[in-house]
C-alpha positions as CSV (number, residue, x, y, z in Angstrom):
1,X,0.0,0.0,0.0
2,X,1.3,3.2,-0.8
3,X,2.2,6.1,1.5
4,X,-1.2,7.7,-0.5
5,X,-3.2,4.8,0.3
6,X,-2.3,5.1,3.9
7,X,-3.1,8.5,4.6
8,X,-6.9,8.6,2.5
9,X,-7.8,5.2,4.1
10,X,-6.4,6.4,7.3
11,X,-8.4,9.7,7.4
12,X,-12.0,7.9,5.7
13,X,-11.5,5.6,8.8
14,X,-11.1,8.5,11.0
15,X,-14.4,10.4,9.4
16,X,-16.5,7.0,10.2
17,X,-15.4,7.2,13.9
18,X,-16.0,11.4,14.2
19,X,-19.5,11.4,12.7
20,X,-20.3,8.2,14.6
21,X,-19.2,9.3,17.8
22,X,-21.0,12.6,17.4
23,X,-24.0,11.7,15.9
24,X,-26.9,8.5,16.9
25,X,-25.5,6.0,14.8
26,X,-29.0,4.8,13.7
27,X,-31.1,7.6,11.8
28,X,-35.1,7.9,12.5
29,X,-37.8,9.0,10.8
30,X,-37.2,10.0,7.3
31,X,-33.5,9.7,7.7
32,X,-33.9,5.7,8.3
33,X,-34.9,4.6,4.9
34,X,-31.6,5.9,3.4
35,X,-29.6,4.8,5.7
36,X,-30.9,1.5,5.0
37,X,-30.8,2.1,1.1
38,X,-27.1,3.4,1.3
39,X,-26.3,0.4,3.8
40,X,-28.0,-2.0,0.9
41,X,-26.5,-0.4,-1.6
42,X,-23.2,-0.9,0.1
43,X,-23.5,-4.5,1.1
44,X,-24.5,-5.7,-2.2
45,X,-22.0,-3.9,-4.1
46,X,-19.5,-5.6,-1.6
47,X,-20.7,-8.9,-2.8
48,X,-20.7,-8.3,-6.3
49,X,-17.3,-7.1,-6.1
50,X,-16.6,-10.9,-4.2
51,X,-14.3,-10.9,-1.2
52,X,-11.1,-11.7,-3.5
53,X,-11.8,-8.3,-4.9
54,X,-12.5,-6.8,-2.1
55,X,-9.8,-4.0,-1.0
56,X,-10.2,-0.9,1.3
57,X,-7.2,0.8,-0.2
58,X,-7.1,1.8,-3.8
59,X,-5.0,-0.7,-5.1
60,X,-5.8,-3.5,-7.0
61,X,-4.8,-6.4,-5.9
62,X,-2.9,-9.2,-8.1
63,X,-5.5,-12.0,-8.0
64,X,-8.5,-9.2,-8.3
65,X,-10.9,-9.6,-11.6
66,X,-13.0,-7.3,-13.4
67,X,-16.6,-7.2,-12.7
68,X,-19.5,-5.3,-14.5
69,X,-22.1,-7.4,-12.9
70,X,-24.8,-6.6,-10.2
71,X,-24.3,-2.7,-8.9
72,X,-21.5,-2.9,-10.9
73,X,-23.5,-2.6,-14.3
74,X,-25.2,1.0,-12.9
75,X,-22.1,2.8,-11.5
76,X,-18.0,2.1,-10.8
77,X,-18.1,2.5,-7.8
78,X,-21.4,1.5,-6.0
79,X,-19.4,0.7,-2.5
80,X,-18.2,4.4,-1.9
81,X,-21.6,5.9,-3.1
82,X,-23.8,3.6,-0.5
83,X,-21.8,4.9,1.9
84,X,-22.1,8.4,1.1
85,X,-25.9,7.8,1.6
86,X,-25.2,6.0,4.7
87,X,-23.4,8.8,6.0
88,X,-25.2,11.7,5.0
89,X,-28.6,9.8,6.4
90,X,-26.6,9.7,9.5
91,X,-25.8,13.8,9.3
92,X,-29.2,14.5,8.2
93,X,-30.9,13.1,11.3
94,X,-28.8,14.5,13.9
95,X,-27.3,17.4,11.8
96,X,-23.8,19.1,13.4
97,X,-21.8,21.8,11.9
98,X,-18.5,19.4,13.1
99,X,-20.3,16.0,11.0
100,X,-21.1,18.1,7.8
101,X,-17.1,19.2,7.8
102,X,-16.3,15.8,8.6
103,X,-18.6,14.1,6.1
104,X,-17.8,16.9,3.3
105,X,-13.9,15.6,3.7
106,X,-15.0,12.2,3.9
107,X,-15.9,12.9,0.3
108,X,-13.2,14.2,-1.2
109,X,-11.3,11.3,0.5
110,X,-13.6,9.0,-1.7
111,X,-13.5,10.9,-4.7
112,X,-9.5,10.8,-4.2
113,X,-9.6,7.5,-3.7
114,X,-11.9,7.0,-6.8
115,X,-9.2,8.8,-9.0
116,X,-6.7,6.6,-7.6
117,X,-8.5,2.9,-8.2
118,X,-9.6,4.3,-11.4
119,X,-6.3,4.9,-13.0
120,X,-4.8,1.1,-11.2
121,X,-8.0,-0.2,-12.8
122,X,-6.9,1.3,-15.8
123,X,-3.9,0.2,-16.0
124,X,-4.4,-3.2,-15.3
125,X,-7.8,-3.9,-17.3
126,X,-6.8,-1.4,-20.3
127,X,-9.3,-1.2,-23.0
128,X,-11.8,-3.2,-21.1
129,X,-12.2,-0.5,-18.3
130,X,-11.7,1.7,-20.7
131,X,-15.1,0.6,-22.6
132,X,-16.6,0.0,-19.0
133,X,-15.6,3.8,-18.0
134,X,-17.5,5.0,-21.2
135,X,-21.0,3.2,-20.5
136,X,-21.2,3.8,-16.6
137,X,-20.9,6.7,-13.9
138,X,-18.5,7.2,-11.9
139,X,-20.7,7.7,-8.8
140,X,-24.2,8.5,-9.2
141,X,-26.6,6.9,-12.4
142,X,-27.5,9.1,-15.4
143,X,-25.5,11.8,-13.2
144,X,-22.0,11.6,-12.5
């Protein structure tokens, strides 16, 4: 893992424990039902990417192979965007000024680490991800 690597997962690790110290860890109300959507969302993705895949830091690892499959087929990286819903479900039901600053850099963190696993994905799948890149989203369906 590189120095890089370190450092982003260090700090998303750090966001998780900030906004769930400082926050109720389980929404209500309208906040549940994303929560559990982004949770979903999340979980599945997690499977469809298989546990061999599977890697918190942005590196690919040797044995990993390319899936389009499952959430897969509707954005590239369905894992980080269920947890931006889980997160901002979190922030919505008990809102603090110190959780939207925390959650705000756990996005860039992701969208860093995005950049990251994109180009690795790149340039270990060429073409392939390549064509995958051009037919999906990066984050969010139809959007972005």
């Amino acid at each position: 893992m590189s120095n890089k690597s370190k450092i982003l997962v260090t700090i998303q690790f750090i966001s998780f424990a900030v906004i769930l110290i400082n926050t109720k860890a389980i929404a209500h109300g309208f906040w549940l039902l994303p929560q559990i959507i982004g949770f979903i969302i999340a979980l599945l993705a997690t499977f469809n990417l298989g546990i061999g895949n599977f890697n918190i830091q942005p590196e690919v690892k040797n044995q990993a192979s390319f899936k389009t499959q499952g959430m897969y087929q509707y954005v590239r990286n369905p894992i980080y965007l269920g947890l931006i819903i889980y997160f901002s479900a979190i922030i919505g039901n008990d809102f603090s000024v110190l959780s939207i600053i925390v959650l705000l850099i756990l996005i860039v963190v992701l969208l860093l680490k995005i950049n990251m696993e994109e180009n690795f994905l790149t340039d270990r799948f060429k073409n392939d991800y390549i064509t995958y890149k051009n037919r999906t989203k990066r984050l969010l369906p139809f959007i972005y």
